[in-house]
Each structure stands twice: as C-alpha cells, then as structure tokens.
C-alpha positions in Angstrom: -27.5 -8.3 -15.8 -25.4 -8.0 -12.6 -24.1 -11.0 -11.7 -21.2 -12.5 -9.0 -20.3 -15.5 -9.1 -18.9 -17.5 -5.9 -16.8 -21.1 -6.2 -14.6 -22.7 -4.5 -15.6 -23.7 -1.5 -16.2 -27.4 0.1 -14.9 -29.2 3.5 -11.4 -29.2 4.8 -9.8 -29.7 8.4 -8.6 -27.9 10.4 -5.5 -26.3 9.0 -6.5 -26.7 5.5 -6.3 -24.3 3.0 -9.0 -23.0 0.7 -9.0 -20.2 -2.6 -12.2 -18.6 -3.3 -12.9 -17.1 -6.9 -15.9 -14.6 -7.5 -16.6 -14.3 -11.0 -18.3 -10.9 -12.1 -20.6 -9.9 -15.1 -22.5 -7.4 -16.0 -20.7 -4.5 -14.4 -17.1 -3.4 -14.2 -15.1 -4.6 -12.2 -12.5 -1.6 -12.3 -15.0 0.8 -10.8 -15.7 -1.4 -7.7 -14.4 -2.5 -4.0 -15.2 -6.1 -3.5 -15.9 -6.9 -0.2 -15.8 -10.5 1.1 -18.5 -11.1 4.0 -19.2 -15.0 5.4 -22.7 -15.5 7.8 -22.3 -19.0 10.2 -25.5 -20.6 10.9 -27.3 -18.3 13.8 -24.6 -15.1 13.3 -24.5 -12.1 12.0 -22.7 -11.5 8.5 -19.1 -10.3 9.5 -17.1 -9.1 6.5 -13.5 -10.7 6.9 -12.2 -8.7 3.6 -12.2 -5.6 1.2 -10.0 -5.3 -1.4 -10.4 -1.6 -3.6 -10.4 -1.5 -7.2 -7.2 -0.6 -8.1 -6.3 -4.0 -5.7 -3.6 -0.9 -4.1 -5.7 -0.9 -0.1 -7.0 -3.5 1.1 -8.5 -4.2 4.6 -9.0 -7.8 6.9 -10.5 -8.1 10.3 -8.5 -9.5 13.3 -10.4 -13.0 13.3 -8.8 -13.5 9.6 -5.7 -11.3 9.7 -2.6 -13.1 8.1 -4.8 -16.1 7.3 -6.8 -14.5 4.6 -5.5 -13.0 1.2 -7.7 -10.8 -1.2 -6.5 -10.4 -4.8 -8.4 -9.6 -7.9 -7.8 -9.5 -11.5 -9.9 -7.1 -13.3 -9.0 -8.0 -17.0 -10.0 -11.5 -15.5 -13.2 -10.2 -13.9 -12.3 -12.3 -10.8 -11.8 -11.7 -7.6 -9.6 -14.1 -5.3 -9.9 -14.7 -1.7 -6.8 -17.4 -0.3 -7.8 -18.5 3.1 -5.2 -20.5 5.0 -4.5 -22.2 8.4 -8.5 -22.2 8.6 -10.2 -22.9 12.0 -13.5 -24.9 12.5 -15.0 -21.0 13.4 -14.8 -19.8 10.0 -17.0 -22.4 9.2 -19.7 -20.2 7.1 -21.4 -19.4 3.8 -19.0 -17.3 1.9 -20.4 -13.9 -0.3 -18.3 -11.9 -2.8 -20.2 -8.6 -3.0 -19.3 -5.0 -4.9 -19.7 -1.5 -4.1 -18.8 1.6 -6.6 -16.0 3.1 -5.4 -15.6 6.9 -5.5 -12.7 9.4 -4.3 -11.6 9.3 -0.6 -13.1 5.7 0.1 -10.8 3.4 1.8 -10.4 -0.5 2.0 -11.0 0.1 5.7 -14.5 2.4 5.2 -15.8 1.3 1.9 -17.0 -2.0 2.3 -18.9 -0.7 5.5 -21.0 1.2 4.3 -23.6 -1.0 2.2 -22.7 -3.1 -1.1 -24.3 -2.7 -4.1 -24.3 -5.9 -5.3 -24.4 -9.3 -3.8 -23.4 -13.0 -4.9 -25.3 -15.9 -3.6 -22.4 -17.8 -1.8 -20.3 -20.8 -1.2 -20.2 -22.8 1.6 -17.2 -23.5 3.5 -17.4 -26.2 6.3 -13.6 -26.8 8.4 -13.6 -29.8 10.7 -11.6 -30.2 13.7 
C-alpha cells in the first residue's frame, strides 16, 4: 500500500523556521520526483518545490525561492522540505506528493505535470 506520510508542521511567527519530513512506503522512493504543493484556505494548490530522484535538479517558485530547501534521503525513505524566514502568506496545508520519474524530466517540468501519488497534509499556520 502507497503511503506518504506528512509531519512537521504547527504554528510559528513570522520569521520562524519550520522542517517538513514526508515519510514514504509502499513504493520506491529512488524511482520518484517528490513534489511539495501547499493549498491556503480559498486558493488554488501552488507547488512551492520539486526535488528529482537522484536529489541532483531541483526546482522552487519565486514566492519560496531562497526560503525553502528540498532534500531527500532515499535509503531513509524521507523526504525533507526546510522552510525559513516564513511569512504569514505561506500559511497553508502542506502535501508531499510523488510522480515516477522517466528520462528527459526535469525538476522544473516533472512535478507539473500530474503526481501520482498524494499525502494527506500538514498544516502550517505563521503569525505576524
């Protein structure tokens, strides 16, 4: 059974810093881009990371860009997401998602193109 695992997430302020862990099972992880997507109450899920599965390419938006850091550990079935200097806008439910991976896909494309398989989420809340 196919299963990813979100944690880590709670309340900070503004400024805090939060780390993210998505646990996989079920599948491996060494065949699959993770992509990192959050959904605010009344928006439209944005994805704000994509790491590949070597970990060599990975990919942020400009609302996260050198605040966010995607890592993952695939002996570890884990995938990491650092988030830093957060702002009360990235205030959201957080999802770890997976997609299998083939030749030619990029950290930039791959995680744009529909996941395969989807946590249920953590909720992060930052306060100003």
């Amino acid at each position: 059974q196919v299963q990813l695992r979100e944690s880590g997430g709670g309340s900070v302020q503004s400024g805090g810093s939060l780390r993210l862990s998505c646990q996989t099972s079920g599948f491996i992880l060494g065949y699959y881009a993770i992509g990192w997507f959050r959904q605010a109450p009344g928006k439209e899920r944005e994805l704000v990371s994509c790491i590949t599965k070597s970990g060599g390419s990975t990919y942020y938006p400009d609302s996260v860009k050198g605040r966010f850091t995607v890592s993952r550990d695939n002996a570890r079935n884990t995938v990491y997401l650092e988030m830093n200097n957060l702002k009360p806008e990235d205030t959201a439910v957080y999802y770890c998602s997976a997609r299998w991976e083939v030749v030619g896909d990029t950290a930039t494309s791959v995680c744009n193109i529909g996941m395969d398989y989807w946590g249920k989420g953590t909720l992060v809340t930052v306060s100003s």
